[in-house]
C-alpha distance (Angstrom), angle and dihedral (degrees) to the residues before:
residue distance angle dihedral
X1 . . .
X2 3.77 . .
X3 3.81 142.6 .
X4 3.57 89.3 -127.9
X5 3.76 90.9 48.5
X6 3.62 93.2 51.0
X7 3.64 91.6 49.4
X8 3.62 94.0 53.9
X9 3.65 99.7 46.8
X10 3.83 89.4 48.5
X11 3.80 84.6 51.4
X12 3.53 100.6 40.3
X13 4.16 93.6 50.4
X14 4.14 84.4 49.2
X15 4.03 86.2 59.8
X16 4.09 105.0 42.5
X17 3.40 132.8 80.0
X18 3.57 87.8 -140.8
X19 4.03 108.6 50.0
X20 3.71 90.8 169.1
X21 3.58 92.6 60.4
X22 3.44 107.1 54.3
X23 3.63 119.9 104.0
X24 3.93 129.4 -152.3
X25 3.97 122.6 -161.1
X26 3.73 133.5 170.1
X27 3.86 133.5 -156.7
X28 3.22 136.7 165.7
X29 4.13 126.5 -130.3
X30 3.22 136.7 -169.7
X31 3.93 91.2 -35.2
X32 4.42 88.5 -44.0
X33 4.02 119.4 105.3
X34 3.76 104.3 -139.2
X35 3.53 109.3 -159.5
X36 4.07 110.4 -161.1
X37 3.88 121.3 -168.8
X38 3.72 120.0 -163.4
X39 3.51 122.4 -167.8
X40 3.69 142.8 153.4
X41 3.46 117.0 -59.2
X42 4.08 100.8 -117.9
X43 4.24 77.5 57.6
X44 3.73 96.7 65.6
X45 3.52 91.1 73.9
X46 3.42 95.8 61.6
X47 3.92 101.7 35.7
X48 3.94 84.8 52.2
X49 4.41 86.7 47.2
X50 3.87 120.7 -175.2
X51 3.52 116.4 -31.7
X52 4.06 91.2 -1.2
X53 4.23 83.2 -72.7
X54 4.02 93.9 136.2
X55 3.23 98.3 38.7
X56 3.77 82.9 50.3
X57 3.60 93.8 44.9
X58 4.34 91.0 52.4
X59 4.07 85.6 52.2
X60 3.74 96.1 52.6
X61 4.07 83.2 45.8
X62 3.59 86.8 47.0
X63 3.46 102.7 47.8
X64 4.11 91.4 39.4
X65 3.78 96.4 54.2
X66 4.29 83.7 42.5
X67 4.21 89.4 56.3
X68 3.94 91.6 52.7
X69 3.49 81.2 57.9
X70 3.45 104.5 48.0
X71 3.83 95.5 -112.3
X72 3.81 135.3 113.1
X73 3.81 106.6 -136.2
X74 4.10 131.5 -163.3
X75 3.95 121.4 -156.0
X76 3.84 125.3 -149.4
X77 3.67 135.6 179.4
X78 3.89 119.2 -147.0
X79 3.63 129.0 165.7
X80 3.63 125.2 -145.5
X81 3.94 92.5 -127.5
């Protein structure tokens, strides 16, 4: 488990309605981390934000925290539904 993966998730439960059901995973491809977050589908809305600016916002976190760590990092948003 990741920096940037704990960052998200601690992120990502601040936003939703439904902290318990928010879901964190971490692969690796093709030399990128793609970080996916699933989480209830009422939740999208307001990972994704106005205009798409906090879901913008947690990818420039994402991919910050990844450089300091020498990684290139990708951020999703899934809901369980």
């Amino acid at each position: 488990m990741s920096a940037v993966r704990d960052v998200i998730e601690t992120v990502a439960k601040a936003l939703a309605d439904a902290p318990q059901r928010v879901e964190v995973t971490e692969s690796e491809h093709r030399g990128t981390t793609l970080i996916e977050v699933t989480v209830a589908p009422p939740d999208v809305g307001k990972l994704i934000g106005r205009q798409g600016r906090t879901i913008q916002a947690m990818r420039t976190l994402a991919s910050v925290t990844g450089d300091k760590l020498g990684m290139k990092v990708t951020l999703e948003v899934r809901d369980v539904g």
